[in-house]
C-alpha positions as CSV (number, residue, x, y, z in Angstrom):
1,X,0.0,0.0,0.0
2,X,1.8,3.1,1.0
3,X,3.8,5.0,3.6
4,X,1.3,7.1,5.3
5,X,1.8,10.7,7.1
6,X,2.5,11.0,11.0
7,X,-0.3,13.2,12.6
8,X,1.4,15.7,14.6
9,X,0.9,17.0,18.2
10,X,-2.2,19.3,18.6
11,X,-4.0,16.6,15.9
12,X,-7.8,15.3,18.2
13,X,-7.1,12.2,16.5
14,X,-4.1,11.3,18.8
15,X,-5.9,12.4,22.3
16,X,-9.2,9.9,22.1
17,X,-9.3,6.4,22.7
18,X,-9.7,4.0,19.1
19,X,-12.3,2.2,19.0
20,X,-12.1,-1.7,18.4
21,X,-11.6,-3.0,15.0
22,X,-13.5,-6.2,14.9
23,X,-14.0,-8.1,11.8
24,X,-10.9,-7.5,10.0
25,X,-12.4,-6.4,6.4
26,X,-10.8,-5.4,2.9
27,X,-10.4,-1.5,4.6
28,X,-8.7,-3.0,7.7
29,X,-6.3,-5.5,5.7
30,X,-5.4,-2.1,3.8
31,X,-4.6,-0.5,7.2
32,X,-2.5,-3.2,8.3
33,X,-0.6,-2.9,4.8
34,X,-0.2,0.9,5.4
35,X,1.2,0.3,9.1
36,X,3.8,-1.9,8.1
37,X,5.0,0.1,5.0
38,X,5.1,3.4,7.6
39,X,6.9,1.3,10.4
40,X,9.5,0.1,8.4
41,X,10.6,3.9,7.5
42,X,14.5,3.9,9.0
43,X,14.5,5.0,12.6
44,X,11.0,3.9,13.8
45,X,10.0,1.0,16.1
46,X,6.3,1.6,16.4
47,X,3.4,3.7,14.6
48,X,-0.6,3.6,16.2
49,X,-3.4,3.5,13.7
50,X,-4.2,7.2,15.2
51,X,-0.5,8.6,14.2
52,X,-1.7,7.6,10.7
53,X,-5.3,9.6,11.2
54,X,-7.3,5.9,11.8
55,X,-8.7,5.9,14.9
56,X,-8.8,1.9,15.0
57,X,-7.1,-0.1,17.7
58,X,-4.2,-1.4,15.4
59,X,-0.5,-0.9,15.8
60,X,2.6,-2.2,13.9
61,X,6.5,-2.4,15.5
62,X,9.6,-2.9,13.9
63,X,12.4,-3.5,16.9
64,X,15.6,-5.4,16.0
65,X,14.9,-7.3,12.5
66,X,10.9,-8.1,14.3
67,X,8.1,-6.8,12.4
68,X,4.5,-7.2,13.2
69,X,0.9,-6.0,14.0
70,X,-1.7,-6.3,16.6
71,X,-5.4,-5.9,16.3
72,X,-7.1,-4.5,19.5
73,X,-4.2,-5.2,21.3
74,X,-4.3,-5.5,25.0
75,X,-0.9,-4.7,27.4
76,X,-1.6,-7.9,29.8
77,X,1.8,-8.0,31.7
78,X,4.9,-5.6,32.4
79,X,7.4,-7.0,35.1
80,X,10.1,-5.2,37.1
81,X,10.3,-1.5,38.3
82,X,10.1,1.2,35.9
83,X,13.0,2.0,34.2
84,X,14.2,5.7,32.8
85,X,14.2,5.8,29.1
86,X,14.9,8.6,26.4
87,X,11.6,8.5,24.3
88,X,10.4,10.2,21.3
89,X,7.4,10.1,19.6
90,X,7.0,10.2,16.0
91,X,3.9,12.9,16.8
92,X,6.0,14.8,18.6
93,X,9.1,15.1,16.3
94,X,12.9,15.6,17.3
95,X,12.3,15.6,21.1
96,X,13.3,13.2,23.5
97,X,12.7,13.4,27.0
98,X,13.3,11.0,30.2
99,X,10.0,8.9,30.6
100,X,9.7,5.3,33.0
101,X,8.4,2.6,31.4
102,X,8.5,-1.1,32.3
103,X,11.6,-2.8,31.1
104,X,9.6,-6.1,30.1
105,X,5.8,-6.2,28.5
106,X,3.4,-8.6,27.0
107,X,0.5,-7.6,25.2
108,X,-1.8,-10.0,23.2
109,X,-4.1,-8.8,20.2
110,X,-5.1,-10.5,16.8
111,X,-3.6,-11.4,13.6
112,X,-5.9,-10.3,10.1
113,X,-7.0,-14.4,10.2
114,X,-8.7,-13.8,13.6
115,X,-6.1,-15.5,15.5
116,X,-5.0,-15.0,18.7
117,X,-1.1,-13.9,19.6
118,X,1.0,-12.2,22.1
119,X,4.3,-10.4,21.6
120,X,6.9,-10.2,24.6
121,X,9.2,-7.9,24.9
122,X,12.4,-6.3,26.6
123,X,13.9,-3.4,26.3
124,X,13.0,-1.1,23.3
125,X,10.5,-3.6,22.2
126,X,8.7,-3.5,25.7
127,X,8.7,0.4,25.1
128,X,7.1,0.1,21.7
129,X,4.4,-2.2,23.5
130,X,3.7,0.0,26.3
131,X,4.1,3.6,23.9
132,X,1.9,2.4,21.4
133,X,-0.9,1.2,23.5
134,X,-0.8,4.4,25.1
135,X,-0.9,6.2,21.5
136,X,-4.4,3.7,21.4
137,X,-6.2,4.7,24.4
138,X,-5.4,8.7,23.4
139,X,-2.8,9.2,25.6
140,X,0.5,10.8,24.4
141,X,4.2,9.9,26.2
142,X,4.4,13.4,27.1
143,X,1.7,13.0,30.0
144,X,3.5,10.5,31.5
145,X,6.7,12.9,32.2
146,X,8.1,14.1,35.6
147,X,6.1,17.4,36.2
148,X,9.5,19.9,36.0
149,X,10.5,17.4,33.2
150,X,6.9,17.9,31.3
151,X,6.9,22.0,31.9
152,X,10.2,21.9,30.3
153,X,8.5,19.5,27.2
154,X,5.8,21.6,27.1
155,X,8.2,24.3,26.1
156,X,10.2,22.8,23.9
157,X,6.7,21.6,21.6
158,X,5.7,24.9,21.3
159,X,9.0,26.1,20.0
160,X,9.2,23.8,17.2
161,X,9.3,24.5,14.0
162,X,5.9,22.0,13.2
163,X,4.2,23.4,16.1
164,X,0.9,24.7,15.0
C-alpha cells in the first residue's frame, strides 16, 4: 500500500481512545498494509493507527529485525520496576525526553485471520508495546513525564518549528 503521514501533536485524533476494530475487512487488511510500510521507515520501532489519522485499535512495531501487528491489542503484563528511558514520539518530532516505562511487557491482540497472539518484549520492544498502546487509548508519552521534566517539554513543543 503506502507510507502514510504522521499526525502531529495538537491533531484530536491522537488524544481519544480507538475504537475496536473487529471483523478485519478489505479496509482493515489495507490499514495493516499501510502500518507496516510506515513502520519500516528507518529510525522507527512503532506507529498507532491514530498517528496515521485511523482511529482503530491497530498498531505495527519494527524493533531489531521483528516486524509485526496487533489488532485491538491488549498490554496484559509488564514486570520489574520502571526503568528511565529517552523517548520520542514520532507525533512529537525531534524531542526526546526521560520517561519510566517497564523494562519487560506482553500484550496480546489478533492477527488479520482472527487468530490470537502475544508479543513479549524487553527493552526497546517493551517500550514500543507500552508507547503504542498508550498512543491507542489517546494518551500521548508526554503525560507521563516528571512534572519539571513535562513543563520543560511543554516548552520545547511549542518552539518547534511543526508546532501549530
Amino acid at each position: 500500500m503506502s507510507v502514510r503521514d504522521i499526525r502531529l501533536f495538537g491533531d484530536p485524533v491522537l488524544r481519544s481512545a480507538c475504537d475496536p476494530v473487529g471483523e478485519p475487512g478489505p479496509v482493515v487488511r489495507a490499514l495493516v498494509q499501510d502500518l507496516l510500510d510506515t513502520v519500516q521507515v528507518p529510525g522507527r520501532a512503532g506507529v498507532a493507527a491514530n498517528q496515521i489519522g485511523v482511529s482503530l485499535r491497530a498498531f505495527a512495531y519494527n524493533v531489531d529485525g521483528r516486524l509485526g501487528y496487533l489488532l485491538d491489542p491488549e498490554l496484559v503484563e509488564v514486570r520489574g520496576e520502571p526503568v528511565e528511558f529517552d523517548e520520542g514520539c514520532l507525533s512529537v518530532p525531534d524531542l526526546t525526553f526521560p520517561t519510566k516505562r517497564y523494562a519487560w511487557a506482553r500484550s496480546t491482540g489478533r492477527l488479520l485471520d482472527g487468530s490470537t497472539t502475544e508479543v513479549i518484549g524487553e527493552g526497546v520492544l517493551a517500550e514500543a508495546l507500552q508507547h503504542e498502546q498508550d498512543h491507542l487509548d489517546g494518551r500521548l508519552y508526554l503525560t507521563r513525564l516528571e512534572p519539571d521534566v513535562r513543563r520543560e517539554a511543554m516548552a520545547e513543543v511549542r518552539r518547534a518549528p511543526w508546532f501549530r
